[in-house]
N, C-alpha and C positions, 0 to 999 in steps of 0.2 A: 299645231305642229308637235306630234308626240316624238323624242327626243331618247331612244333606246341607249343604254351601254352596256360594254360587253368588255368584263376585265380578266388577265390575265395575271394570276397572283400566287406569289409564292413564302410570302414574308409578311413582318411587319403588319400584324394584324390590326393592329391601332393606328397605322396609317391608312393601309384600307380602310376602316369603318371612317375615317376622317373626311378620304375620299370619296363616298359613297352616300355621308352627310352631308355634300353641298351640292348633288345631282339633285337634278327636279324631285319634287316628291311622287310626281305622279310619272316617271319615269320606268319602264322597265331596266332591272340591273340582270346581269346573267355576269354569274362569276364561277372562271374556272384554275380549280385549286392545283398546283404543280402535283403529280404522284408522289414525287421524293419530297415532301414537304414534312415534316416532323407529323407523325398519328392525328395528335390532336387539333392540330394547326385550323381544318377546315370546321371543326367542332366549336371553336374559341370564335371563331370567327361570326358562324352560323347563331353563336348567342348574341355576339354586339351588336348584329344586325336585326335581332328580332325585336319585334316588330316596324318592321319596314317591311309594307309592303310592297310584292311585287320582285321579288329577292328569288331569283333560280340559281340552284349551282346544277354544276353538269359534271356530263362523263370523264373523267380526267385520264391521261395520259404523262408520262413523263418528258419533262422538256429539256431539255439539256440545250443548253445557249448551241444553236448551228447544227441542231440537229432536226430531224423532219416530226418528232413530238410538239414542238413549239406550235409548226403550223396546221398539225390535226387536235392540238387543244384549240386553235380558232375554230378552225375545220367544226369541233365539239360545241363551239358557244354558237356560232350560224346555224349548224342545224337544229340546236336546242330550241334556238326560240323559232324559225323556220316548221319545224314538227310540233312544237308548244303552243303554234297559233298566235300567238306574243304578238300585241298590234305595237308598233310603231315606223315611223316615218322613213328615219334615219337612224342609224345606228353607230356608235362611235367604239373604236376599241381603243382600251387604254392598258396600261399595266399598274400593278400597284404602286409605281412611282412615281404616277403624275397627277399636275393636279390642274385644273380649270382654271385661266388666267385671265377670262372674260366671265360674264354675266349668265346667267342660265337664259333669261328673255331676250340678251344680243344674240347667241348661240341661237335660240331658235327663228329670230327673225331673221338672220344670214342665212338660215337653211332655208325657208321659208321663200326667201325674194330669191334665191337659186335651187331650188328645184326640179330636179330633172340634170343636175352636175352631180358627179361622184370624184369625192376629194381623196383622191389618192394619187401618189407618185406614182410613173408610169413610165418607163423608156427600152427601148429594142434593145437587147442584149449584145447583139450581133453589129450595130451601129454604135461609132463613137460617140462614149457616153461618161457619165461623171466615173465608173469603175473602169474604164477601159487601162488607166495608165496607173492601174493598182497594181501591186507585186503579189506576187505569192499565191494562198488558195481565193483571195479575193478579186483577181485580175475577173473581168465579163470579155466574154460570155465563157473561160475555161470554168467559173465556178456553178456552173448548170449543165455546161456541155460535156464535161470532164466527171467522168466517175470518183469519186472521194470514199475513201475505207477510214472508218472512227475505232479509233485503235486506243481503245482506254480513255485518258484527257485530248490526246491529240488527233488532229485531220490530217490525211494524206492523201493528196491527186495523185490518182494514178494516170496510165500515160493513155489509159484506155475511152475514146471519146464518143460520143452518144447523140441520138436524135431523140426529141420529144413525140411521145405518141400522137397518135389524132391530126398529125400535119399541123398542133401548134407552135406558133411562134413567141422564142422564149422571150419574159419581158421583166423589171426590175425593176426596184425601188425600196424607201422604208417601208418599213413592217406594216407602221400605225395608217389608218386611213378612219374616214365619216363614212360612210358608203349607205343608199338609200332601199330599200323592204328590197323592190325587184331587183337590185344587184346582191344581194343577199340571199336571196331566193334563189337568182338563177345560180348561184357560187353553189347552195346546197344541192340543188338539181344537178349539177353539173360530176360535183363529188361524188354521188350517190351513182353515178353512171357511167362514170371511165375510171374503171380498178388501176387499169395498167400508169395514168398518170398519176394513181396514189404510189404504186410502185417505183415510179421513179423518183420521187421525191427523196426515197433514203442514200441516191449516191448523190444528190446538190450537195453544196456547201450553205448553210443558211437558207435554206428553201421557205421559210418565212417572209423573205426578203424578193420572192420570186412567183411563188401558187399565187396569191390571189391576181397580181397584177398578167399573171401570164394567162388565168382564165378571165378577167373582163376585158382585155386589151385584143382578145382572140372572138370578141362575143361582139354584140349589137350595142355593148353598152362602150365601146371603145374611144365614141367620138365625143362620149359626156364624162372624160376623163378630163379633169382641171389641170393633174399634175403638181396641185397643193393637196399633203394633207393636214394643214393645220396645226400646225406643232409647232416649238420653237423649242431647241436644242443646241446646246452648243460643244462644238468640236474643236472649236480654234484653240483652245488652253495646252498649252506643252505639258499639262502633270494628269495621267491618269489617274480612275477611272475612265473611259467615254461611255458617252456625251459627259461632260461635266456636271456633277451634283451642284444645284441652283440652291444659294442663300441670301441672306440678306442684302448683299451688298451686292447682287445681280437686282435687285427691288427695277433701277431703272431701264435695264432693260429688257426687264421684264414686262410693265408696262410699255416700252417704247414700241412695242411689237405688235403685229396684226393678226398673231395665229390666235387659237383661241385655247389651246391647251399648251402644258408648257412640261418635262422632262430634264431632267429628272430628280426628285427630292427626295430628303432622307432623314425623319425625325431625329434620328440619331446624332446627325450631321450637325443639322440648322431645324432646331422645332420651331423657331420665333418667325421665320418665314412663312408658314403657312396665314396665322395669325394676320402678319401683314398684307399678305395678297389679300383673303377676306375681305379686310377693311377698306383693301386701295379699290377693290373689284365692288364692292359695294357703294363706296362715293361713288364712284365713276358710274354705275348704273342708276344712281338717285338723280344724280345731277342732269344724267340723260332723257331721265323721266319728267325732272322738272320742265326739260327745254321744250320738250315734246307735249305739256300742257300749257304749255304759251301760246 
C-alpha cells in the first residue's frame, strides 16, 4: 500500500520539512507553494528537503483563503502527479499545518482493509445540511448557487443566482480528504475536459469546499464516499483563530481520537507538541506491533 501526499504550503518552512519527515520514506510528496509566498520561500524549502526522495513541487497559483486559487493549486498537485505518472494507492492532502496523529503502518493498513472507500466529506448542497442554517456568504447552497464579487479583502453575494454546468449536482464539504489513484485520475480527466466548470468556480464562495466533492459525488465513484475525511479539528473553542491551533494540553484528545491526521499546529505557538505526538504515536504503534507478534 503506497501511501502518496499532496501538500498545500505557504509558510513555516520548518514546519513543512518537519511535516514531511515523518511521511513514509518511500512515499510520494508533491508540494504546492502559495504564489504570494515570500521569493525565496519555495527555494529554502526546496533545500530542507533535499535529499528526500521523491519530493515534486508543481505549478503554482495564488490562493487566497475562499477564493477559486486554493482549489486549482489542488487542481495543480492531482494533475501533477496524475501527468507525472507518480504511482500510488491513495493519496492524502494536507496543508502545511498538520501533522499525522497515527502511525504511518496504521495509516496504511486502514487503507489497505478499505479499499475501494474514498474519504471525503460529501453532502447535497440543495438538501438540509450541516451549512444550511449558516448566515451570511456561508449559508448552502447561496454560497455555490449565488454569484460572489471579491472586492479587495472582502466577498460580496450578489442577488444574481446560477446553475452548475454539465447538469451537475452541487455538493459540499471539508477541503481535506484521502482519496484513491482512480478518484484522482478521474478528478484530473474530468478538469482537463469541462472549461466551463473551471469557470464557474471564480463566483463560489470557498470553492475548495465544493469542486472536488461536487465532481465525485456526480461520478461512479459517489457510492464509495465514506463521508469521513479523517481529520480531527476542532471548532468548539469561543476564541479564534478556526479550527483551533492544537497544543499540548489538547495531548488527550488528541490521542482520544480515530482520525488519523490532526489540524492545526503551529511551531510558533506550541513547538513541544509536535515532539510529544511523535513519542505518544510511536509507543502506541510498538506496543501494537508487540500485540500483533504474540
Amino acid at each position: 500500500m503506497i501511501v502518496g501526499y499532496m501538500l498545500l504550503v505557504h509558510e513555516n518552512p520548518g514546519q513543512v520539512q518537519r511535516l514531511v519527515s515523518v511521511l513514509p520514506e518511500g512515499s510520494p510528496v508533491l508540494i504546492h507553494v502559495d504564489r504570494r509566498a515570500p521569493d525565496d520561500f519555495q527555494e529554502e524549502l526546496n533545500g530542507r528537503l533535499h535529499g528526500r526522495a521523491n519530493v515534486h513541487f508543481v505549478p503554482r497559483f495564488a490562493s487566497r483563503w475562499g477564493s477559486a486559487g486554493i482549489i486549482r493549486a489542488t487542481f495543480s498537485l492531482i494533475g501533477s502527479a496524475i501527468e507525472k505518472g507518480i504511482a500510488f494507492d491513495y493519496a492524502t492532502l494536507l496543508s502545511g499545518a498538520d501533522y499525522p496523529i497515527k502511525s504511518n503502518a496504521e495509516i496504511a493498513r486502514f487503507l489497505e482493509h478499505h479499499q475501494g472507500s474514498e474519504f471525503i466529506e460529501s453532502f447535497a448542497m440543495e438538501k438540509p445540511n450541516r451549512w444550511s442554517a449558516m448566515g451570511g456568504n456561508y449559508k448552502a447552497p447561496d454560497k455555490v448557487l449565488r454569484y460572489h464579487l471579491r472586492i479587495r479583502s472582502r466577498v460580496v453575494r450578489t442577488p444574481f443566482s446560477r446553475r452548475l454546468p454539465y447538469g451537475l449536482v452541487p455538493h459540499g464539504g471539508s477541503q481535506w480528504w484521502t482519496l484513491s489513484y482512480a478518484a484522482l485520475q478521474h478528478i484530473s480527466q474530468f478538469v482537463r475536459r469541462t472549461p466551463k466548470f473551471d469557470r464557474f468556480l471564480d463566483g463560489v464562495f470557498i470553492p475548495d469546499e465544493f469542486a472536488i466533492q461536487t465532481i465525485l459525488s456526480n461520478s461512479r465513484f459517489a457510492d464509495r464516499i465514506t463521508g469521513d475525511d479523517l481529520r480531527l479539528a476542532i471548532w468548539d473553542r469561543p476564541v479564534p483563530p478556526y479550527p483551533a491551533t492544537l497544543k499540548c494540553a489538547d495531548m488527550d484528545r488528541i490521542f482520544a481520537s480515530d482520525k488519523f491526521f490532526a489540524r492545526k499546529f503551529d511551531t510558533e505557538t506550541d513547538a513541544e507538541v509536535f515532539d510529544r505526538i511523535d513519542r505518544r504515536r510511536d509507543a502506541a504503534a510498538a506496543s501494537a506491533h508487540l500485540k500483533s507478534s504474540h
